[in-house]
Biopython code that builds the backbone (N, CA, C, O; Angstrom):
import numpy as np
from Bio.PDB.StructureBuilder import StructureBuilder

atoms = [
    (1, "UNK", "N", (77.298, 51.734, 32.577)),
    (1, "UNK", "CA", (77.240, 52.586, 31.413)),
    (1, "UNK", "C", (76.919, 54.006, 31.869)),
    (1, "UNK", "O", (76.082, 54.336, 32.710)),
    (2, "UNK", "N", (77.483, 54.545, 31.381)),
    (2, "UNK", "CA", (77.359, 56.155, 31.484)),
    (2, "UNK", "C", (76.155, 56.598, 31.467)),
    (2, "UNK", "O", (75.461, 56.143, 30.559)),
    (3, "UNK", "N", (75.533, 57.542, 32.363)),
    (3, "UNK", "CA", (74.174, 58.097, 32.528)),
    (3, "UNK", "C", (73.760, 58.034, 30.764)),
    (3, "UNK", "O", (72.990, 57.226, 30.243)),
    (4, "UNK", "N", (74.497, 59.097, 30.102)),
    (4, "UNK", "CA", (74.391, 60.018, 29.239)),
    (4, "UNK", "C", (74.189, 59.056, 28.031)),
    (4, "UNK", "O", (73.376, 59.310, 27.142)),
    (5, "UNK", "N", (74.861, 58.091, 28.041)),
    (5, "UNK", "CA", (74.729, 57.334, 27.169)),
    (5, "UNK", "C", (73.461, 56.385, 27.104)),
    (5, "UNK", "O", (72.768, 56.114, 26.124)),
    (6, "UNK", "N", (73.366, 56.019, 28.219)),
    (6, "UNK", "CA", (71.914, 55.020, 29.109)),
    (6, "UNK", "C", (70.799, 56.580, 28.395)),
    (6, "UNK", "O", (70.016, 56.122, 27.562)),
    (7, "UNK", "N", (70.684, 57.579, 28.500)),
    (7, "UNK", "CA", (69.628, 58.142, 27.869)),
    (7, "UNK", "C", (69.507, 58.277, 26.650)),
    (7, "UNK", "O", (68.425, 58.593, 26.154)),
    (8, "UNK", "N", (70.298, 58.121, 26.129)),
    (8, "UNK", "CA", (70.763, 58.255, 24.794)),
    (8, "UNK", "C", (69.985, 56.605, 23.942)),
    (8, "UNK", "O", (69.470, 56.768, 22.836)),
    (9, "UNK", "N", (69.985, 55.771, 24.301)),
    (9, "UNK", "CA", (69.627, 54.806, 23.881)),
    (9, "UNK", "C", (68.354, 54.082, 24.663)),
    (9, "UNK", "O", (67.857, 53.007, 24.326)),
    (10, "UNK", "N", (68.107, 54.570, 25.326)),
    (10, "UNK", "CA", (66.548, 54.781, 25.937)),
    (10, "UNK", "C", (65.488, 55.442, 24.657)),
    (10, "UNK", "O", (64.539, 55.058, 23.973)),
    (11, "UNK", "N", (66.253, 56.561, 24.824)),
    (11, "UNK", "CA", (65.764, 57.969, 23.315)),
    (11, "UNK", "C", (65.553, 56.892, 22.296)),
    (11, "UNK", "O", (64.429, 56.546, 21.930)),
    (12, "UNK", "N", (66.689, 56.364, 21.841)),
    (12, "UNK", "CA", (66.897, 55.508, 20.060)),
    (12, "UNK", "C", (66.086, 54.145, 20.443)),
    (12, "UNK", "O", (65.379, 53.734, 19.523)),
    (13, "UNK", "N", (66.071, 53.598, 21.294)),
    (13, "UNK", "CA", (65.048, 52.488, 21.545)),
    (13, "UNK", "C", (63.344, 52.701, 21.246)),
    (13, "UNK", "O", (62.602, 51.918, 20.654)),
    (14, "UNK", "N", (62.909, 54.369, 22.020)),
    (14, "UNK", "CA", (61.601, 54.319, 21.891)),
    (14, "UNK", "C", (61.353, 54.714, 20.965)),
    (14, "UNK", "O", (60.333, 54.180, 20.527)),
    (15, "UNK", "N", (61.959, 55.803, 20.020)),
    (15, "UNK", "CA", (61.951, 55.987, 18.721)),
    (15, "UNK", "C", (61.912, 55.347, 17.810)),
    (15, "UNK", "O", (61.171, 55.655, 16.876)),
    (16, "UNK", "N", (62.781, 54.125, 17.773)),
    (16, "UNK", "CA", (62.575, 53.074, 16.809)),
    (16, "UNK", "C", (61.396, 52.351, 16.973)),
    (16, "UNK", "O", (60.590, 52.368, 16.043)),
    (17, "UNK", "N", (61.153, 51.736, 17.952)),
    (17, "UNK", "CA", (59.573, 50.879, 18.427)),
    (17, "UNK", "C", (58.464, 51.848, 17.845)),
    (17, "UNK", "O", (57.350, 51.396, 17.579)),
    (18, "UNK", "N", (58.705, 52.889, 17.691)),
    (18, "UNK", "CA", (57.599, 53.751, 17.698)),
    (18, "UNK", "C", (57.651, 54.144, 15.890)),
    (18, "UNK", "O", (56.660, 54.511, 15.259)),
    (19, "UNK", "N", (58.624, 54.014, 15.477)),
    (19, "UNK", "CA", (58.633, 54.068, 13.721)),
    (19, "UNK", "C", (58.544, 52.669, 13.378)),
    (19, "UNK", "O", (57.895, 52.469, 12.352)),
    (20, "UNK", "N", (59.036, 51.590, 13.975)),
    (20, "UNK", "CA", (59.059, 50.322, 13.274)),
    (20, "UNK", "C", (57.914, 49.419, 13.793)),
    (20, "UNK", "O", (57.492, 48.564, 13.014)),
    (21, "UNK", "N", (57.336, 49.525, 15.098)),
    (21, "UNK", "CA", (56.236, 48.722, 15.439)),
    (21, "UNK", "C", (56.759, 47.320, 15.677)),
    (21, "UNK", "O", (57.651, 47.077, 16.489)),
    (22, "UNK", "N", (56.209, 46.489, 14.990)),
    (22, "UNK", "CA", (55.755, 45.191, 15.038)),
    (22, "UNK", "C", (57.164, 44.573, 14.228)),
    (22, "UNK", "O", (57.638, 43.447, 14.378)),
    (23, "UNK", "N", (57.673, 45.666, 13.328)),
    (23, "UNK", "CA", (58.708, 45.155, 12.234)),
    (23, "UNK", "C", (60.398, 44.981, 12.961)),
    (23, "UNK", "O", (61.451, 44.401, 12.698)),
    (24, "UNK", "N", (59.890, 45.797, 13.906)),
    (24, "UNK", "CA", (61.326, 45.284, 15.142)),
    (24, "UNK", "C", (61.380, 44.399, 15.338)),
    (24, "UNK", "O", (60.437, 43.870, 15.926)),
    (25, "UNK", "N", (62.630, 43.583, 14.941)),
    (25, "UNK", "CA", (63.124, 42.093, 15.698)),
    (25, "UNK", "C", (64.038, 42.157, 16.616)),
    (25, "UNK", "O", (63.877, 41.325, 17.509)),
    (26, "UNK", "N", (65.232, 43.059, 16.762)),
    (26, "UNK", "CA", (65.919, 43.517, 17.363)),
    (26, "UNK", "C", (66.674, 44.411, 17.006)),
    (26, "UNK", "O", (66.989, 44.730, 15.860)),
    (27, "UNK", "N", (67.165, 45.088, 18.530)),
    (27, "UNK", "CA", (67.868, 46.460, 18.619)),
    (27, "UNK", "C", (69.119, 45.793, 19.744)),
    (27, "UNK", "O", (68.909, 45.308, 20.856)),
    (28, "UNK", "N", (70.405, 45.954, 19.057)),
    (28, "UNK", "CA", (71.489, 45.676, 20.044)),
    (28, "UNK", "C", (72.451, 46.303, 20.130)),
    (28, "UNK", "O", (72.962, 46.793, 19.124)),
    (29, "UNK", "N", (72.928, 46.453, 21.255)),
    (29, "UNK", "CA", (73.887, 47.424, 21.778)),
    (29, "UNK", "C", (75.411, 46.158, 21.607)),
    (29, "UNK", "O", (75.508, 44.983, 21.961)),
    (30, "UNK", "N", (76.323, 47.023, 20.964)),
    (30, "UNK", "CA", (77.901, 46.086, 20.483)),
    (30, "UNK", "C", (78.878, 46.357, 20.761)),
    (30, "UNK", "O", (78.669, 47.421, 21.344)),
    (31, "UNK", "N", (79.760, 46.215, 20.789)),
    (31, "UNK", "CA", (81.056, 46.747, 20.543)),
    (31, "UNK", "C", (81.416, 46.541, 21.945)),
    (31, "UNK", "O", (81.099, 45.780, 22.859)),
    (32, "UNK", "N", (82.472, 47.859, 21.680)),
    (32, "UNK", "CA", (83.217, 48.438, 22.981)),
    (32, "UNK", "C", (82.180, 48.831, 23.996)),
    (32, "UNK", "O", (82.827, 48.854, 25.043)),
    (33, "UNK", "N", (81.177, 49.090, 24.226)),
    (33, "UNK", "CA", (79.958, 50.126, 25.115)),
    (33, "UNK", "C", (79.689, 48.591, 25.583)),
    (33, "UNK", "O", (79.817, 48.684, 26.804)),
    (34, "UNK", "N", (79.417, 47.361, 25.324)),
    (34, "UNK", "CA", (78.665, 46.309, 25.200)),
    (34, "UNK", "C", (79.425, 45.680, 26.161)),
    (34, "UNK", "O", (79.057, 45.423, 27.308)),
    (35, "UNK", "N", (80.961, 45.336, 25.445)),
    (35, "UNK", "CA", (82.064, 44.823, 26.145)),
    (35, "UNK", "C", (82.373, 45.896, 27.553)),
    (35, "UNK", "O", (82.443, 45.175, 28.548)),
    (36, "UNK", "N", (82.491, 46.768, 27.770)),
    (36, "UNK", "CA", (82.862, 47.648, 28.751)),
    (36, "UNK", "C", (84.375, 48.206, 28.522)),
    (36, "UNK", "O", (84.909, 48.811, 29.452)),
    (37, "UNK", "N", (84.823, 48.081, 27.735)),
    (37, "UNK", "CA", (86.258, 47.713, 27.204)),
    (37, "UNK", "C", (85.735, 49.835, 26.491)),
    (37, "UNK", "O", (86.106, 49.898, 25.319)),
    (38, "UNK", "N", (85.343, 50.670, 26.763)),
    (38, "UNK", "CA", (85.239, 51.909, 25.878)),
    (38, "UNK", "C", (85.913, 52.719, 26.463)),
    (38, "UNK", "O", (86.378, 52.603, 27.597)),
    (39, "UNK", "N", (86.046, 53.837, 25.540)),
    (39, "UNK", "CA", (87.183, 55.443, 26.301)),
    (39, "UNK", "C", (85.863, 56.121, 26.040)),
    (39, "UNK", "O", (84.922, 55.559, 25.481)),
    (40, "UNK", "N", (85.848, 57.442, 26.505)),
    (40, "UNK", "CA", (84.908, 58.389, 26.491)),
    (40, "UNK", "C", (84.776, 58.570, 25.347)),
    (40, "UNK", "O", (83.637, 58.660, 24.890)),
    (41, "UNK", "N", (85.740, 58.664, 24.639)),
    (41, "UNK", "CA", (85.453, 59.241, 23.208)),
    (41, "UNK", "C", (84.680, 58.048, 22.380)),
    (41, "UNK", "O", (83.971, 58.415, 21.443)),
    (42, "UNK", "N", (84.738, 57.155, 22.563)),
    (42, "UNK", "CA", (84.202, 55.840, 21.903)),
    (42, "UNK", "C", (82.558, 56.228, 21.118)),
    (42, "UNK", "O", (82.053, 57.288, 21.489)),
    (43, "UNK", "N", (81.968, 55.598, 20.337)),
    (43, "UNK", "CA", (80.855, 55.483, 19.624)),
    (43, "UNK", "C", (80.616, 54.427, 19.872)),
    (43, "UNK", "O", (81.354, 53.442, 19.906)),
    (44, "UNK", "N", (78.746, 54.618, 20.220)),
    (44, "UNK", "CA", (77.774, 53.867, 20.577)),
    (44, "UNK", "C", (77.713, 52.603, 19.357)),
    (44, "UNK", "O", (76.972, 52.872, 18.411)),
    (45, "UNK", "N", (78.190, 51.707, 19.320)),
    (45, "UNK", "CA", (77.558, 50.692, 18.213)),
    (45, "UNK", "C", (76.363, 50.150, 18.467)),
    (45, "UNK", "O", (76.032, 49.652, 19.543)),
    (46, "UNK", "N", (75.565, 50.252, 17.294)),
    (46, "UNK", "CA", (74.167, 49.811, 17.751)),
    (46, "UNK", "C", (73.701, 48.830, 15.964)),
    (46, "UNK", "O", (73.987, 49.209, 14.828)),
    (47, "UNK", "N", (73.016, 47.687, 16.339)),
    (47, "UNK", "CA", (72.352, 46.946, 15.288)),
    (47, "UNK", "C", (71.010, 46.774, 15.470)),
    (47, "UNK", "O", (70.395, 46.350, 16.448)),
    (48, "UNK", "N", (70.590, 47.200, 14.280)),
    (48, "UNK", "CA", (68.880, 47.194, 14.160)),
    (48, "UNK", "C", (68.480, 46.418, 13.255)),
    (48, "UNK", "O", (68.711, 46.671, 12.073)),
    (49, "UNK", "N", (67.717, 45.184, 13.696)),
    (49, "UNK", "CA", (67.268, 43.947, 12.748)),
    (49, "UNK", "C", (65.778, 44.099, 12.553)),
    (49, "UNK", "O", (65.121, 44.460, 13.529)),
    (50, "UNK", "N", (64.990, 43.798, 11.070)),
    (50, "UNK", "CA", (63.973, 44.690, 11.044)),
    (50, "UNK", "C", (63.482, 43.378, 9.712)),
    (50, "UNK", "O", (64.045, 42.934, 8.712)),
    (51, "UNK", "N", (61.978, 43.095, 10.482)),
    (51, "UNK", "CA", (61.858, 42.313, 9.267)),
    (51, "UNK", "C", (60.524, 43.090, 8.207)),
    (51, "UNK", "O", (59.522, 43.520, 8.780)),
    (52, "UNK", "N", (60.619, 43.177, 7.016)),
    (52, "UNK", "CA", (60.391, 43.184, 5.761)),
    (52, "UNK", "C", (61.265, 44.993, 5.508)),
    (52, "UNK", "O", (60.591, 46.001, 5.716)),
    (53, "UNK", "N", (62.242, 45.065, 5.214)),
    (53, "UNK", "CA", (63.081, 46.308, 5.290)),
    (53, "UNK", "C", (63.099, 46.414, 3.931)),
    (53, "UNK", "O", (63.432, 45.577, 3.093)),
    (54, "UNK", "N", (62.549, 47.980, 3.748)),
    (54, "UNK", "CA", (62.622, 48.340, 2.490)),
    (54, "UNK", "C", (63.633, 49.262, 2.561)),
    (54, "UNK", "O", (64.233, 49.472, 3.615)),
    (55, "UNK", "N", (63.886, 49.855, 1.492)),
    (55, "UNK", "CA", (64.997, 51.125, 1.295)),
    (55, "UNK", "C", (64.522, 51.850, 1.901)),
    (55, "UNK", "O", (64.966, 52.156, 3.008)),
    (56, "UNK", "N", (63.359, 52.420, 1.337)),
    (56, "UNK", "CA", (62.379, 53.880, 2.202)),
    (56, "UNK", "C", (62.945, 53.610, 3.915)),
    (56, "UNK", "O", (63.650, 54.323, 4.630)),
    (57, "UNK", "N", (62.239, 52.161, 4.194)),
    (57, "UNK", "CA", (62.357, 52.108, 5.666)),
    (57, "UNK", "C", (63.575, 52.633, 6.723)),
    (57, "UNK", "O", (63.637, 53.369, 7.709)),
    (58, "UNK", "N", (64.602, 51.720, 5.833)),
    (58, "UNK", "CA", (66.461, 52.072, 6.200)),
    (58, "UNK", "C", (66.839, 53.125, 6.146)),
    (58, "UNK", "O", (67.676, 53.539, 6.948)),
    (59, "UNK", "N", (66.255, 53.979, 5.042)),
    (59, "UNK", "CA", (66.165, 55.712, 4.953)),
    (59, "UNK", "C", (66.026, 56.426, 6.346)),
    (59, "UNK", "O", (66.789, 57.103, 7.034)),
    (60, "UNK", "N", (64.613, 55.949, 6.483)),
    (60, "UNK", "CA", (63.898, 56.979, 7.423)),
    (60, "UNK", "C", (64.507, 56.579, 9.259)),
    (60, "UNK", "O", (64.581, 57.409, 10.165)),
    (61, "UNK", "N", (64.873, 55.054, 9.356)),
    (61, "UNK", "CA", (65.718, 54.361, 10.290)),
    (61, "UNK", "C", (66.948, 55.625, 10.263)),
    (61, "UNK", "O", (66.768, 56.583, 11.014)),
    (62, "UNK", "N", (67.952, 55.600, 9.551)),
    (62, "UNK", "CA", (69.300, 56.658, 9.029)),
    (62, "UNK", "C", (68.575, 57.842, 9.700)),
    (62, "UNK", "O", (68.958, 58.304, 10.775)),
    (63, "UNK", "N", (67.757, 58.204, 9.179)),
    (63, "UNK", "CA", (67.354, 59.722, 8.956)),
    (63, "UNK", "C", (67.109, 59.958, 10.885)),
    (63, "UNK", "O", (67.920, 60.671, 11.475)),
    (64, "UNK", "N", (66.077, 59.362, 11.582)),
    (64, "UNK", "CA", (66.244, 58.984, 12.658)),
    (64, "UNK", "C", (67.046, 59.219, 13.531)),
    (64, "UNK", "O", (66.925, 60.140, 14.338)),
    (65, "UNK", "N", (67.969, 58.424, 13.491)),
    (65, "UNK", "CA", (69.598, 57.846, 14.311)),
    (65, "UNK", "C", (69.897, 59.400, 14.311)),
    (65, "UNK", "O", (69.779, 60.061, 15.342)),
    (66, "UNK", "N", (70.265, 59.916, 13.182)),
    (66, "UNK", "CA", (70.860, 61.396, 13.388)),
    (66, "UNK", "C", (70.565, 62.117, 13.451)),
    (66, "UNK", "O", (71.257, 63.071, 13.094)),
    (67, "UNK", "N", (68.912, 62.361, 14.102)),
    (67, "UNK", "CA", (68.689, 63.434, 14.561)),
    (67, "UNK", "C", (68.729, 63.129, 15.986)),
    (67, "UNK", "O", (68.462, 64.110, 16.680)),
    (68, "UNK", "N", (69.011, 61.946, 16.695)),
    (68, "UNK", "CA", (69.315, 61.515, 18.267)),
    (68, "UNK", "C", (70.779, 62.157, 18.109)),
    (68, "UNK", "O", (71.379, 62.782, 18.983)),
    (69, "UNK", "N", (71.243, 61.861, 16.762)),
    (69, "UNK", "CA", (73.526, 61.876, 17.300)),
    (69, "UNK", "C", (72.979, 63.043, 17.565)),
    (69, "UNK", "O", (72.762, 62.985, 18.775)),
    (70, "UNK", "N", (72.493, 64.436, 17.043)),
    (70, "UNK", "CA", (72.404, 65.511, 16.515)),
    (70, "UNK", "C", (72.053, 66.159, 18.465)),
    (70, "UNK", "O", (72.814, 66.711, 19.260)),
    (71, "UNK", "N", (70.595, 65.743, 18.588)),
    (71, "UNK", "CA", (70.309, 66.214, 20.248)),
    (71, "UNK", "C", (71.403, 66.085, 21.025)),
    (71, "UNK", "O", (72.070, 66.956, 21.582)),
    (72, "UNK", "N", (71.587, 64.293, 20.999)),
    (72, "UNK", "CA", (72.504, 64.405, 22.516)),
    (72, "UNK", "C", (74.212, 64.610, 21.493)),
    (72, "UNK", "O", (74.874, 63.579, 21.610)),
    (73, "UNK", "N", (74.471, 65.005, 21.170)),
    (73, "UNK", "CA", (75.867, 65.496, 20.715)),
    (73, "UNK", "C", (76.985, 63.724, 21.061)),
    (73, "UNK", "O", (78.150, 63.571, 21.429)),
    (74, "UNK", "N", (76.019, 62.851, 20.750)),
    (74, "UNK", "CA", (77.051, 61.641, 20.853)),
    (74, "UNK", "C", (76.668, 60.604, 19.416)),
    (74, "UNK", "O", (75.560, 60.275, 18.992)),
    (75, "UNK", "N", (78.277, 60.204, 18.806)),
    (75, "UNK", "CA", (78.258, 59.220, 17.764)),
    (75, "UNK", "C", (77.756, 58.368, 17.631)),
    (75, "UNK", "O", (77.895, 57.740, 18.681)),
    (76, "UNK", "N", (76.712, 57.384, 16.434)),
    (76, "UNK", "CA", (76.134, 56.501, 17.137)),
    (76, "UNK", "C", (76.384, 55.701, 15.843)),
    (76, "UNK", "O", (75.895, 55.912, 14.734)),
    (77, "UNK", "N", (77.049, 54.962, 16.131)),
    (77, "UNK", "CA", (77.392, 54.029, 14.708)),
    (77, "UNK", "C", (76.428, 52.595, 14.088)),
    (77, "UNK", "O", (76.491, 51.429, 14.475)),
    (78, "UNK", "N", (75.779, 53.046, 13.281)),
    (78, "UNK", "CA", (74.393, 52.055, 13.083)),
    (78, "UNK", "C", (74.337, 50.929, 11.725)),
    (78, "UNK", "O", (74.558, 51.042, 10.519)),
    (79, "UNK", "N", (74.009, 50.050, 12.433)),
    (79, "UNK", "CA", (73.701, 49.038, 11.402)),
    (79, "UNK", "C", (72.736, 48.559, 11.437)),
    (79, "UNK", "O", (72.250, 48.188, 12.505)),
    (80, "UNK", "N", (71.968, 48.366, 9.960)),
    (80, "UNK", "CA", (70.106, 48.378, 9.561)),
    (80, "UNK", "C", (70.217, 47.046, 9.120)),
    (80, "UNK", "O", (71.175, 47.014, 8.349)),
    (81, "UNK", "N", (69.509, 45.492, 9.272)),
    (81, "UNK", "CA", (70.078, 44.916, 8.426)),
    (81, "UNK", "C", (68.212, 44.410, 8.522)),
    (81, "UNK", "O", (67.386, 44.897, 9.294)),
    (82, "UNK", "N", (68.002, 43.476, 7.630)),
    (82, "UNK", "CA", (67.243, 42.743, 7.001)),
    (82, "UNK", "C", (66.830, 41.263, 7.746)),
    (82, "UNK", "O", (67.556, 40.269, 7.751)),
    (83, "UNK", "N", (65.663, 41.354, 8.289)),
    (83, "UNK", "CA", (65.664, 40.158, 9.209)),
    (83, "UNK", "C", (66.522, 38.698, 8.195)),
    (83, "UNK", "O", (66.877, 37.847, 9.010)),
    (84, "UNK", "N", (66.746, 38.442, 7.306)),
    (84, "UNK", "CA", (67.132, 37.631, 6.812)),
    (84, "UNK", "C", (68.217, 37.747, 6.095)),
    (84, "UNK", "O", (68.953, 36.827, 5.741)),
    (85, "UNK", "N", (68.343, 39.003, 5.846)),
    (85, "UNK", "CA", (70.308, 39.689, 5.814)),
    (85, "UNK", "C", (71.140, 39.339, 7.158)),
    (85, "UNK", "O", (72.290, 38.916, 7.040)),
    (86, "UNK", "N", (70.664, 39.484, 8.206)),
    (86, "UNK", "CA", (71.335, 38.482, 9.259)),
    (86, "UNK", "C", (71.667, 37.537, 9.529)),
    (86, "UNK", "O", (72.729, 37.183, 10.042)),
    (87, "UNK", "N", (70.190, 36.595, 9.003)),
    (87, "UNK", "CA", (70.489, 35.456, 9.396)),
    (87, "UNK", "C", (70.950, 34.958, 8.242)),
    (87, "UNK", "O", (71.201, 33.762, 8.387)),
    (88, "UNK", "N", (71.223, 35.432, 6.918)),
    (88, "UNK", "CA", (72.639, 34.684, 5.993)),
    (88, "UNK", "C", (74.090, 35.110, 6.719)),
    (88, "UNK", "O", (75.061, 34.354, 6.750)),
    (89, "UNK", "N", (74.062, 36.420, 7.281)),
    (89, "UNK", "CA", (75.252, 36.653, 8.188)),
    (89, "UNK", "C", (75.509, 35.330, 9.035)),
    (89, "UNK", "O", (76.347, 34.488, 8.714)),
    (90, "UNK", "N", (74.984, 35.277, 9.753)),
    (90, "UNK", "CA", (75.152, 34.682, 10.885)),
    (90, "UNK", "C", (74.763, 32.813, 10.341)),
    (90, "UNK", "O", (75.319, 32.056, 11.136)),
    (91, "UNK", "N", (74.216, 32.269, 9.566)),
    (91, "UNK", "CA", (74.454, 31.207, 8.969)),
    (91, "UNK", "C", (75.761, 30.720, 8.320)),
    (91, "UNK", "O", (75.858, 29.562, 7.914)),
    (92, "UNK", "N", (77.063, 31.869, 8.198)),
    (92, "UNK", "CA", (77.616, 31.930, 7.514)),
    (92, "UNK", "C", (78.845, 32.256, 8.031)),
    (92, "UNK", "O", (79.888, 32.107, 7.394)),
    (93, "UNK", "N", (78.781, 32.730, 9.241)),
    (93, "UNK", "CA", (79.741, 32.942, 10.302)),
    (93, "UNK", "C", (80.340, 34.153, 10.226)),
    (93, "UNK", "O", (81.393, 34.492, 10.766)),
    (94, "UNK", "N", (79.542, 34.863, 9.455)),
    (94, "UNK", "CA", (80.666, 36.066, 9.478)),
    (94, "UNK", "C", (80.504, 37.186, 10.859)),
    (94, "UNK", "O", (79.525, 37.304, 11.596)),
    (95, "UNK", "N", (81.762, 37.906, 10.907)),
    (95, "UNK", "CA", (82.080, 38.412, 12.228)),
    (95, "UNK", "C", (81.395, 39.290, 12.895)),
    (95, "UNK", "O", (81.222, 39.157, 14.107)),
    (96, "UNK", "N", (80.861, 40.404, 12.148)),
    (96, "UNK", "CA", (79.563, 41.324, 12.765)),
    (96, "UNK", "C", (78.742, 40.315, 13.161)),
    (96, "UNK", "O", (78.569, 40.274, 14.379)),
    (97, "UNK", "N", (78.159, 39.456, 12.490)),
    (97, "UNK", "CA", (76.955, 38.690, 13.122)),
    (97, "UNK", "C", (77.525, 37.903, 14.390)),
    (97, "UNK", "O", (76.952, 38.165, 15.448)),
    (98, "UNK", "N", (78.476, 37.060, 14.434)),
    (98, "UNK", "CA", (79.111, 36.771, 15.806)),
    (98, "UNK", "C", (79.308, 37.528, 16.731)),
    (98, "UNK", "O", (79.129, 37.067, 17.858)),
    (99, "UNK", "N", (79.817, 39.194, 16.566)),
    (99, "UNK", "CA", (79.953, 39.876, 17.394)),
    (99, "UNK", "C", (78.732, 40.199, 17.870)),
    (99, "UNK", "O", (78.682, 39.935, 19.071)),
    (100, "UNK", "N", (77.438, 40.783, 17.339)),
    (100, "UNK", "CA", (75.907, 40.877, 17.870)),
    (100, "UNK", "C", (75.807, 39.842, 18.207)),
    (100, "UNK", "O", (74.915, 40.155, 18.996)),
    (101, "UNK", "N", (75.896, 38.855, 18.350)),
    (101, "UNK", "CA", (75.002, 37.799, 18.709)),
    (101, "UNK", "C", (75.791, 37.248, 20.290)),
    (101, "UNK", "O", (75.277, 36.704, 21.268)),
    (102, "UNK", "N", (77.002, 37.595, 20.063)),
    (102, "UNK", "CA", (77.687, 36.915, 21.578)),
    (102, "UNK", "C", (78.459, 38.096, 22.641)),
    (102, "UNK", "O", (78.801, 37.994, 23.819)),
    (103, "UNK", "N", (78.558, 39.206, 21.691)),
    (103, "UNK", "CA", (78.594, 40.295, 22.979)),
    (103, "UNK", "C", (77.833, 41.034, 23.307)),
    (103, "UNK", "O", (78.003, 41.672, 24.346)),
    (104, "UNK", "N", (76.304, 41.259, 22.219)),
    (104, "UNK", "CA", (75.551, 42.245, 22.501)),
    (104, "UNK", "C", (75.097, 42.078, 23.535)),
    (104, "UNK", "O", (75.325, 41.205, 24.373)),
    (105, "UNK", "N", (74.472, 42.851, 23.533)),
    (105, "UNK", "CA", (73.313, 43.858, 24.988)),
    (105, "UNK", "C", (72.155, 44.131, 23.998)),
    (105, "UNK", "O", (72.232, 44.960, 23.091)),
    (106, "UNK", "N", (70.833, 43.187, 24.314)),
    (106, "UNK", "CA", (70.057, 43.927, 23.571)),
    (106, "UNK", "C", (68.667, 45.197, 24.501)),
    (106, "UNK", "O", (68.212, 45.222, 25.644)),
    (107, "UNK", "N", (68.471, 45.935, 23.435)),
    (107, "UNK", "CA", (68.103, 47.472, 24.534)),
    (107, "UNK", "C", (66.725, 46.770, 23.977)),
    (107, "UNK", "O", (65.627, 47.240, 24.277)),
]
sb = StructureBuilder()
sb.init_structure("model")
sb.init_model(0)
sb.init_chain("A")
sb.init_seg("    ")
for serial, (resi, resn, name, xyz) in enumerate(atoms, 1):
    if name == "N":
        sb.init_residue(resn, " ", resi, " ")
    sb.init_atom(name, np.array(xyz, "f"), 0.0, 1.0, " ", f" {name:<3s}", serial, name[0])
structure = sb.get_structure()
């Protein structure tokens, strides 16, 4: 993985631990970046599983993320979900949750 990117999600890793604490269940790296399969131009996919997630929380998560796209000048395509918004995903087979769960990288 690209230096630039490897800091980039170093940055969004300690930031989140450091707003969410204890309420972090996981942070995973997806997609194309995950697979190795990316072009330069590609966006970071990233999933953030968070248990007792309020709106406020997902807010300030959002609010977050883009002030990292904002520093390092790279896309970061984010998904907030609900420790138990997942796991109906993923009880259920649907494809984001398959894709986190069998190609991620978790940071």
């Amino acid at each position: 993985m690209e230096d630039r990117i490897g800091k980039t999600l170093t940055l969004l890793k300690g930031r989140l631990q450091e707003l969410l604490r204890d309420s972090l269940v996981n942070l995973v790296l997806f997609g194309s970046r995950a697979r190795g399969d990316y072009e330069e131009s590609s966006d970071v996919d990233v999933a953030v599983i968070v248990r007792g997630l309020s709106r406020e929380l997902k807010d300030r998560i959002y609010r977050e993320v883009a002030a990292i796209e904002l520093e390092h000048a790279q896309p970061i395509s984010l998904l907030v979900f609900s420790e138990q918004e997942f796991n109906r995903l993923r009880e259920r087979e649907r494809r984001i949750a398959k894709d986190i769960l069998e190609e991620g990288v978790a940071l």
